[in-house]
C-alpha positions as CSV (number, residue, x, y, z in Angstrom):
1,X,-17.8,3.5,2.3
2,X,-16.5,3.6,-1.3
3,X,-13.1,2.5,-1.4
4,X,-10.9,1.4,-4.3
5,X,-7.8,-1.1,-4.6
6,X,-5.5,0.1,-7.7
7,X,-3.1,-3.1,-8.5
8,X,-0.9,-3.6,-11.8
9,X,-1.4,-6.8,-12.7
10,X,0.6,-9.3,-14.7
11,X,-0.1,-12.2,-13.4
12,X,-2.6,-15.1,-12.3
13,X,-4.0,-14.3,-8.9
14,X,-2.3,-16.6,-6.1
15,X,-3.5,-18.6,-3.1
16,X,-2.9,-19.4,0.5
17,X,-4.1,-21.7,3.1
18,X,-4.7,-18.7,5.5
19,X,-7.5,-17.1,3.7
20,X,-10.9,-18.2,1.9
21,X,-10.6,-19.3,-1.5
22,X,-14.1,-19.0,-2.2
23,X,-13.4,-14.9,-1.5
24,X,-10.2,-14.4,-2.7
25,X,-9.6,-10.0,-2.6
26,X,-9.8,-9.6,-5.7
27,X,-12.6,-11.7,-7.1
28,X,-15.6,-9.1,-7.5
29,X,-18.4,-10.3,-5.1
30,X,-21.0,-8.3,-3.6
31,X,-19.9,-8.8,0.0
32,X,-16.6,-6.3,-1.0
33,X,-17.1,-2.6,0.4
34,X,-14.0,-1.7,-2.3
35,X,-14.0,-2.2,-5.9
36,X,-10.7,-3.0,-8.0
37,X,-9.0,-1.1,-10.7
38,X,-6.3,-3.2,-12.7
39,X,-3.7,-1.8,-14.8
40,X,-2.3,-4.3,-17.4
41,X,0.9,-3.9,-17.8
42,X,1.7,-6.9,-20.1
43,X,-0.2,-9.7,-22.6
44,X,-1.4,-12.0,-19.8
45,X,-5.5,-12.3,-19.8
46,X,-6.8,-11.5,-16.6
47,X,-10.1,-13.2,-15.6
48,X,-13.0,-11.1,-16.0
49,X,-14.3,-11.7,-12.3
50,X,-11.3,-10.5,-11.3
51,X,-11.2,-6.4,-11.7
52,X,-14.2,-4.0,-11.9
53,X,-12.1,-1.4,-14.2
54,X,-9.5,-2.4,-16.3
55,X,-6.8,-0.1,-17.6
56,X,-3.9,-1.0,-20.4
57,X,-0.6,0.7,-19.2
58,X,3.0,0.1,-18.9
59,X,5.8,0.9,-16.8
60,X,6.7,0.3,-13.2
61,X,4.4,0.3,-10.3
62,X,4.5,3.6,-9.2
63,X,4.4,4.8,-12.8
64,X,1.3,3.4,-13.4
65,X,-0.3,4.5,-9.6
66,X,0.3,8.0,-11.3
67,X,-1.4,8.2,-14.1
68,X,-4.5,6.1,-11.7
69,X,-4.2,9.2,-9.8
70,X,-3.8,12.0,-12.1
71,X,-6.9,10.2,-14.5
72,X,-9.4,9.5,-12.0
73,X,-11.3,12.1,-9.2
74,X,-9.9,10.6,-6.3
75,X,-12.5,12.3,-4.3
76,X,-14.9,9.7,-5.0
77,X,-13.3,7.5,-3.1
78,X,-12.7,7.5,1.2
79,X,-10.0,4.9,1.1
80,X,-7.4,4.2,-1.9
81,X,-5.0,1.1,-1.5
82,X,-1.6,0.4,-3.8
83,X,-1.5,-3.4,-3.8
84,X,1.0,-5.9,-5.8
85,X,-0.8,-8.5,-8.0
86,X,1.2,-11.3,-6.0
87,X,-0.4,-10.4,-2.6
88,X,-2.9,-12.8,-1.0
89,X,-6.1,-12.0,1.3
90,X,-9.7,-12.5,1.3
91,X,-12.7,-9.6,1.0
92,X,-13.4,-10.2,4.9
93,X,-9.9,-9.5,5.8
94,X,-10.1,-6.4,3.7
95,X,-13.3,-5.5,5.1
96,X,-13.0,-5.8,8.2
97,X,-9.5,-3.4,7.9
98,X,-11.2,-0.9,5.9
99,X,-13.9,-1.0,9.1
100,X,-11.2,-0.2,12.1
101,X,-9.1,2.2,9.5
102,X,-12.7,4.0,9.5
103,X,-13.8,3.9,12.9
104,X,-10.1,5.2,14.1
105,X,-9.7,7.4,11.7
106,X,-6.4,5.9,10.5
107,X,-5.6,7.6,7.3
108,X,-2.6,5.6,6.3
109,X,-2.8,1.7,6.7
110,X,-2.0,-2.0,5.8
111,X,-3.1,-5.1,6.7
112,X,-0.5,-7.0,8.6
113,X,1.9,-9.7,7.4
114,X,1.0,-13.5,8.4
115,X,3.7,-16.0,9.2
116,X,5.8,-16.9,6.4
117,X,5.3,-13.8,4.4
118,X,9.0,-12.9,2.6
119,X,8.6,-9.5,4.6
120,X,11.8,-8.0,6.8
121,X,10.0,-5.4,8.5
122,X,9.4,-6.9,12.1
123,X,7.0,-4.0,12.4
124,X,4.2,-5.1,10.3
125,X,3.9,-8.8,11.3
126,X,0.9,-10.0,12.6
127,X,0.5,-10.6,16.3
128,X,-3.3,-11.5,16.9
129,X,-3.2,-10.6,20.6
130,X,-3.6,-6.8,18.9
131,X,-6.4,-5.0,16.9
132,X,-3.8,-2.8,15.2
133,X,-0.9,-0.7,16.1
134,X,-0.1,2.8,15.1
135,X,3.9,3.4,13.7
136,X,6.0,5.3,11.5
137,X,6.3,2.6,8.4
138,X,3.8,0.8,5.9
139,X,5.4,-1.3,2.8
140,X,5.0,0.1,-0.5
141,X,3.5,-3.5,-1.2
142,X,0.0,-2.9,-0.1
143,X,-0.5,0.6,1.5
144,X,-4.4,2.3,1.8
145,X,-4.6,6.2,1.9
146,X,-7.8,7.9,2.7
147,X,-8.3,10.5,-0.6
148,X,-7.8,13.3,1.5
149,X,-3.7,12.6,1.5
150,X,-3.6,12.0,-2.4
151,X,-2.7,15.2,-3.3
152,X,0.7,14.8,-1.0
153,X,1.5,11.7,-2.3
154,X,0.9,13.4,-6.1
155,X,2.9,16.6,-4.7
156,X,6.1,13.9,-4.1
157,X,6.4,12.7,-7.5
158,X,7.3,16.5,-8.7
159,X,10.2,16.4,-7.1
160,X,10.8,12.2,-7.6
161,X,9.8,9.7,-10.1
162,X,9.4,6.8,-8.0
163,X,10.4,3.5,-9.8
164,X,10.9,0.6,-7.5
165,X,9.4,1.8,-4.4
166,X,12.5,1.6,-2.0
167,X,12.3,4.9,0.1
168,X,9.0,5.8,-0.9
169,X,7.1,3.7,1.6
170,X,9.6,4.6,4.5
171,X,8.7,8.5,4.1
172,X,5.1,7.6,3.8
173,X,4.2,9.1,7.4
174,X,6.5,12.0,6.9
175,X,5.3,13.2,4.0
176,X,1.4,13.3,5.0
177,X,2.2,14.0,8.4
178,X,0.1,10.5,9.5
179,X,0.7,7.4,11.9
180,X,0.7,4.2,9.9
181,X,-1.7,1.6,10.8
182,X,-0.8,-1.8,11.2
183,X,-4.6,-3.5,11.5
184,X,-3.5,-7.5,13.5
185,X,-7.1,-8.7,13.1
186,X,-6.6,-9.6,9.6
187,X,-3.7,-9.9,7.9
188,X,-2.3,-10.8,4.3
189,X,0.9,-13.0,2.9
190,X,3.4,-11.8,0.8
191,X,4.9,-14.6,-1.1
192,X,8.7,-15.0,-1.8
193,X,10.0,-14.6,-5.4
194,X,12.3,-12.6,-7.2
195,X,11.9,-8.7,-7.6
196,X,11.4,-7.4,-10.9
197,X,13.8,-4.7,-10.6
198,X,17.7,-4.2,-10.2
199,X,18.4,-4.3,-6.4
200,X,21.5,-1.9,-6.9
201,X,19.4,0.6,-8.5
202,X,16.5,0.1,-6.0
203,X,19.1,0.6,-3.3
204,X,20.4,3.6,-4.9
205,X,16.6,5.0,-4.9
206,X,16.0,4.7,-1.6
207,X,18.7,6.5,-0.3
208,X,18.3,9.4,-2.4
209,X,15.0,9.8,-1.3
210,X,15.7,9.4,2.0
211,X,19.1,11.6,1.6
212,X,17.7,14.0,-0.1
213,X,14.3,14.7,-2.1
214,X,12.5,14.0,1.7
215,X,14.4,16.6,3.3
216,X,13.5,19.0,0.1
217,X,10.2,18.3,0.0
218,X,10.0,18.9,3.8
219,X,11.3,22.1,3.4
220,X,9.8,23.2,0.6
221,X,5.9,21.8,1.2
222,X,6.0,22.3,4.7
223,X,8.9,24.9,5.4
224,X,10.9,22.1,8.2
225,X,14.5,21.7,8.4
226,X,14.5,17.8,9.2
227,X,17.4,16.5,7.6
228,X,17.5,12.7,5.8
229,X,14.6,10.2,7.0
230,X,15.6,8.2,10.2
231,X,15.2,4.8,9.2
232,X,14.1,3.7,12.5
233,X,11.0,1.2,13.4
234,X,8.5,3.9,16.2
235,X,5.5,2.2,17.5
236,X,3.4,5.0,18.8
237,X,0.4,3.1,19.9
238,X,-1.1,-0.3,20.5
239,X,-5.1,-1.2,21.2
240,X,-5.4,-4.4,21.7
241,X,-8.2,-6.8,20.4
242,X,-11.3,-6.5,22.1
């Protein structure tokens, strides 16, 4: 597989007793089946052994995850994921993911989120009795899409430019017509810190997009009628682990 993680990063890479230091996700070793691409967004040095492309760019996440898209042939790539620097894993825990995303043909997925991760979203915490689960919701935190759906998510920002995030990841399924995967066998932890962004205005985002650029772009890409985004957690299937 050739895979690629694009991550703005701003910051030193973090660590957590869950996962392998030695093969933290974003140190490039040969064992990865995904390379990294890191957009630097501010003056901090970032490690050399720590990106395989690095990119100087500024604005907010989703800014920058455009111009990735809109520079590079995304049909390169099978899998593309949209992490935050501040997210800890290890290359197995990718690995193995990018492995049952593949062999189940999951085309929109995230790892899940271990205990003590500052994550709300009941839906995406890990429960290691399950291989993964398909739903209706990823987190805009650290989402993979196989190539094929880039064009969709490309399609969305002409009628939105996404700036914190909040409503984007809930219409994720809607808008490329995919289950999200949840993969339980490996997970990673999302740390609890401040957000770099105005909550107010984040809040004001999301339902906008949710009120109305979704149902516009429903209409408009794929001629439906559907109205605002139900906010609701589905879980459409579970497979359990072995």
């Amino acid at each position: 597989m050739n895979n690629i993680i694009f991550v703005p990063v701003g910051n030193p890479i973090a660590f957590h007793d869950e996962y392998d230091k030695d093969n933290h996700w974003r140190y490039t070793k040969d064992t990865r089946n995904y390379q990294t691409i890191v957009y630097s967004y501010n003056d901090y040095h970032i490690p050399e052994d720590t990106y395989d492309i690095l990119v100087k760019d500024k604005g907010f996440k989703w800014d920058m995850a455009r111009h990735f898209m809109e520079t590079y042939d995304f049909r390169d790539y099978d899998y593309i994921g949209f992490w935050d620097d501040d997210l800890v894993t290890d290359i197995q825990s990718i690995n193995r993911g990018l492995e049952i995303a593949q062999k189940n043909d999951i085309k929109v997925w995230q790892l899940s989120t271990v205990a003590g991760s500052a994550s709300s979203h009941r839906i995406l915490h890990q429960d290691k009795q399950n291989s993964y689960t398909l739903t209706n919701f990823n987190e805009g935190m650290g989402p993979f899409f196989h190539s094929s759906l880039i064009p969709k998510l490309l399609k969305f920002f002409d009628f939105h430019e996404v700036k914190s995030g909040w409503g984007f990841d809930w219409v994720f399924s809607g808008i490329t017509k995919e289950k999200c995967g949840v993969i339980h066998e490996c997970s990673m932890y999302h740390p609890d810190k401040p957000p770099s962004y105005d909550r107010g205005e984040a809040s004001r985002e999301m339902s906008n997009i949710i009120n109305t650029v979704y149902p516009k772009y429903m209409k408009d890409v794929y001629n439906e009628d559907t109205g605002p985004f139900n906010t609701e957690y589905k879980t459409y299937e579970v497979t359990l682990k072995g």
